[in-house]
KERO-227128 format. One record per residue (C-alpha): x, y, z. Coordinates in steps of 0.2 Angstrom, whole numbers, plus 5000, padded with zeros to 4 digits. Layout:
KERO-227128
XYZ ...
This chain:
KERO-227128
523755615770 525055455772 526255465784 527655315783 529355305795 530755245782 532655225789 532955415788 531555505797 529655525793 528755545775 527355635770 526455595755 524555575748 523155485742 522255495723 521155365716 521655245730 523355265726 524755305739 525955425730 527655515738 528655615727 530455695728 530855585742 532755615745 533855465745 535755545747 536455695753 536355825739 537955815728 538655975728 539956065733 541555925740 540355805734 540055835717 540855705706 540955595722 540055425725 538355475732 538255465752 536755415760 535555525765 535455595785 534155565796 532955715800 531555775811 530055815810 528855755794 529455785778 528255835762 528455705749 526955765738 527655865725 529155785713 530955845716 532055955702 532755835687 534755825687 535455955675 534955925657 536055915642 535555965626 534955845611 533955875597 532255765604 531955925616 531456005603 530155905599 529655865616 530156005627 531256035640 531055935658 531156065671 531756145683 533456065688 534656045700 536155965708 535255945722 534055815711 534555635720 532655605724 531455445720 529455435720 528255295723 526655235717 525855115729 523955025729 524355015750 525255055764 525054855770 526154705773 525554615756 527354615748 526954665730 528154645714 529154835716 529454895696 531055005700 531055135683 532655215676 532455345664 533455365648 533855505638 535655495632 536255505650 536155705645 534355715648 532655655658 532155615672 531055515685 529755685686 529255655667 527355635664 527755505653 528355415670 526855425679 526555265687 524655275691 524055155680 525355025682 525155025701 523255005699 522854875686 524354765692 524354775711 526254815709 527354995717 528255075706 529655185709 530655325699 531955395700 533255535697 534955505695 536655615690 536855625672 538255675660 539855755668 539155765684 538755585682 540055525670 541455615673 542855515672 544755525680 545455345685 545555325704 544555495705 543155485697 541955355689 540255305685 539455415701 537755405689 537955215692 538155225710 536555335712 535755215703 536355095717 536155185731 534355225725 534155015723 534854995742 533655125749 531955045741 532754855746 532854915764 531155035763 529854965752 529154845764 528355005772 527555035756 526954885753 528254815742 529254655741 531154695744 531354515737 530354555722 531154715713 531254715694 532554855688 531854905671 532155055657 532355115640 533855175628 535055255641 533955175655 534154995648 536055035645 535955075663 534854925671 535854805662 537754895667 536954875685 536954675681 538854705680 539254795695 539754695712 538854835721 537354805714 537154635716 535654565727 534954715725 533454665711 532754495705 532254535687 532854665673 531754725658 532654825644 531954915631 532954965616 534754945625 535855035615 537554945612 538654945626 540155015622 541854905628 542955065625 543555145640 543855335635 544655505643 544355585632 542455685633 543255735652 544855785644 543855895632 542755975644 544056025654 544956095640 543456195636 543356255653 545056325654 545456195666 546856085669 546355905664 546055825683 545955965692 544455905699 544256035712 544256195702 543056105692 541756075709 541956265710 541456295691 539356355689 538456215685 537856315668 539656335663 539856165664 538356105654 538756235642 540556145639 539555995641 538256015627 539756075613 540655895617 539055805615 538655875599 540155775593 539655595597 538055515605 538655445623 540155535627 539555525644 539055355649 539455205659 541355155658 542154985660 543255065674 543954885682 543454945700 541455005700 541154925684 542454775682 542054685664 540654695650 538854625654 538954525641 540654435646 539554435665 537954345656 539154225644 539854155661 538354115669 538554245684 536654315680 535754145680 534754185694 533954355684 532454335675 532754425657 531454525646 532354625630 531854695617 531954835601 530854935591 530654895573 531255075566 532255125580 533555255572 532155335561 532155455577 533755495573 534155495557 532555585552 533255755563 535155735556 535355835542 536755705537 535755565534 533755635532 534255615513 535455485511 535355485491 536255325488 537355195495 538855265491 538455375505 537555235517 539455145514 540155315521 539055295534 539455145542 541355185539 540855325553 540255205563 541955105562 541354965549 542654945536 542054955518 541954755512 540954735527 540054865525 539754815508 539254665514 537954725526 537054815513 536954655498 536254555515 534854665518 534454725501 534354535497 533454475515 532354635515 531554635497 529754665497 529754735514 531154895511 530555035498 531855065486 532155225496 534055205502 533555295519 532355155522 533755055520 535155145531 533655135545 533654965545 535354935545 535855055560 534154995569 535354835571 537054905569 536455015586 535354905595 534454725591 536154635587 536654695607 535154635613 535054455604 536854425610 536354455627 534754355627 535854205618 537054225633 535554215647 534454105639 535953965641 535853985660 534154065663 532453995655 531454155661 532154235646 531054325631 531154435618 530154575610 529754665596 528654835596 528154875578 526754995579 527155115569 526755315572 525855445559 526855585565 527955685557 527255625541 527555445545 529555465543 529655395560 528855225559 528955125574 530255235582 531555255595 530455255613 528855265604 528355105616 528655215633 526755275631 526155095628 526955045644 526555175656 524855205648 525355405646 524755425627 523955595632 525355665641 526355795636 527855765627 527055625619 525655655610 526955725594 527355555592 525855455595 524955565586 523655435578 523355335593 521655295591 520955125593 522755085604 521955035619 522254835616 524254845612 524454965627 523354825640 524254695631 525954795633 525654815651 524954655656 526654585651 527754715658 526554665675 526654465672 528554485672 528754565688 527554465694 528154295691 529654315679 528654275665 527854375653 526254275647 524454325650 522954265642 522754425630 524354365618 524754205609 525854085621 527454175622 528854055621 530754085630 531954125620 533554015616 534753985600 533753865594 532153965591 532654125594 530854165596 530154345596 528454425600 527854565590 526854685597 525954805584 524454825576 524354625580 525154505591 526054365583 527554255588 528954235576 530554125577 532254185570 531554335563 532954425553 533954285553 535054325537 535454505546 535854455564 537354305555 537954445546 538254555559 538854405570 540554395558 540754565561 540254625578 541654525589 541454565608 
């Protein structure tokens, strides 16, 4: 049993393998009734000890297609605002704090996943790590200017702001936090570089597979919600009085239309400008920066949508990419420059092809403009690719969409992921190296350790990568024909 005081009251959590682990530790007042949709408010003190050993409901989940494959993460709440630490110590030491947010689509996931677990990071890099729960898609991203906006965000803050003024008592560093996630989570973490509330609040930001971040400010997935509802649009007090079923129900038949309807918007107020104008000024010079993609990133997608699982040719990859808003001599374009770039390496399959394409299209050409930006101003910045590559599934998924998370976390075995990693023998070497990294980083701001080749910054000139696979190799301007071509196109 570990008892700790932190600014609210006392905590009760436990000991396993000479780890110090509370769970489900409320950080804000549950957000229901008036203050559902409403920034988060801190959470009241208490008396008494409070239980902090088993992990706290998951916010509501939205539907996609990937809980299918992996299940569904239960039970959940509104009542879900509620972080869990990993800790070597209860001690004065100040140790690196890894601060994790979960992705998922900002439908889905949460900081109670297995796949989570922080037990091994803790250990093997004398570190505490932290996960966490936070609103997700209407009740997070409901948006009504100068009602309602980005309240996911500002869990996500408040959350930062109690671990900055508790995790000395845990043996952290509150000068020494790294804010780090993947897909949604990295959409989150580097959202959170952007917002004046958040700022002061970490010293270092890892983001895997960041998903573009959208400039476009939209009404529309609130608008269409309350419309399914019955409700007028901004009648944001019926709605607080609507079933939380209901309102994922709505919720699930607007998602179905479009990947992140709900997401972080560009609201002028909690979220003022894109991140990328934010690192192109210079304003993040003082955050240490880690990035990277996966090698086959949409093959998670497109293998489960029946609309591009058998892409026949590329008059329909050209229809395609008109979907995703590229006009047809661009797209044109695109296709010539990685047929041309990519021979020898792409089968003639045209799927292979399409994968490639929207790998870039949705996620490294976002990342490498944000390391460009930081790298000018911040020399603490690398880039990474993961290219191991999964049997599952018949190998369609190759080095997929969050197939690294297991590497990471060291949670091959867990459930949930073991139908993706399902030939992960002999693995042990990339997930130590993968981890080692991940450690280094929050350690130090750099990423080197002594089992990978010298891992250089990345900057314009070199635009150096490291690969990390079935071996670990450095590579400068890898893809270099692809990224200038998307470069003419992609104009933020």
């Amino acid at each position: 049993m570990t008892i700790v005081e932190v600014n609210c009251g006392k905590i009760k959590g436990y000991t396993e393998n000479n780890l110090h682990i509370f769970k489900g530790i409320p950080y804000a007042e549950p957000p229901i009734g008036d203050l559902r949709f409403s920034p988060p408010q801190a959470k009241k003190a208490w008396s008494g000890v409070l239980e902090t050993t088993e992990f706290g409901p998951c916010a509501f989940q939205g539907y996609t297609p990937l809980e299918d494959v992996t299940g569904k993460l239960q039970p959940e709440s509104e009542d879900c605002l509620t972080l869990n630490i990993w800790t070597p110590a209860i001690d004065n030491k100040k140790r690196p704090v890894m601060f994790w947010i979960h992705g998922g689509a900002f439908i889905m996931g949460g900081g109670r996943s297995p796949i989570y677990d922080g037990s091994t990071l803790a250990q093997r890099g004398d570190v505490v790590i932290v996960t966490i729960n936070y609103r997700l898609g209407a009740f997070g991203y409901l948006f009504i200017p100068g009602v309602t906006a980005n309240v996911g965000q500002l869990d996500q803050i408040l959350a930062l702001k109690w671990v900055h003024d508790n995790i000395a008592k845990f043996g952290g560093d509150p000068d020494n936090i790294t804010i780090f996630g993947e897909s949604a989570g990295a959409y989150a973490v580097i959202t959170l570089i952007a917002m004046p509330a958040a700022k002061g609040l970490f010293r270092r930001v890892i983001a895997q597979s960041m998903p573009t971040i959208d400039p476009k400010v939209t009404k529309k997935p609130t608008k269409d919600l309350m419309r399914a509802l019955g409700i007028k649009t901004g009648d944001i007090n019926t709605l607080r009085k609507i079933a939380p079923e209901e309102i994922i129900k709505a919720q699930n038949e607007i998602t179905n239309q479009g990947a992140l309807a709900f997401r972080p918007l560009i609201d002028g107020e909690t979220f003022p400008v894109h991140p990328l104008t934010v690192f192109r000024e210079g304003k993040c010079k003082n955050i240490d920066l880690m990035m990277g993609t996966n090698l086959h990133e949409a093959k998670l997608f497109t293998s489960m949508n029946p609309l591009t699982s058998k892409i026949k040719d590329e008059k329909a990859i050209m229809l395609y990419l008109g979907m995703m808003g590229i006009n047809s001599e661009n797209a044109r374009n695109v296709i010539d420059t990685y047929k041309k770039a990519r021979s020898g390496i792409l089968s003639n399959e045209p799927k292979e092809l399409l994968d490639s394409i929207v790998t870039d299209l949705m996620f490294r050409v976002a990342t490498l403009q944000i390391l460009e930006a930081q790298s000018k101003y911040q020399p603490n910045t690398y880039n990474y690719l993961f290219t191991w590559e999964t049997s599952a599934f018949n190998g369609r998924f190759g080095a997929c969409h969050a197939l690294e998370l297991p590497f990471v976390f060291n949670t091959l075995k867990e459930p949930g992921m073991k139908a993706f990693v399902a030939n992960a023998t002999n693995t042990e070497n990339l997930c130590e190296n993968m981890m080692d990294a991940w450690l280094s980083f929050a350690h130090s701001g750099n990423p080197n350790h002594d089992r990978i080749p010298h891992w250089p910054t990345y900057d314009k000139k070199s635009r150096t990568t490291l690969l990390f696979g079935k071996e670990f190799k450095i590579a400068n301007a890898l893809f270099e024909k692809e990224r200038k071509a998307w470069e003419r196109i992609i104009k933020i």
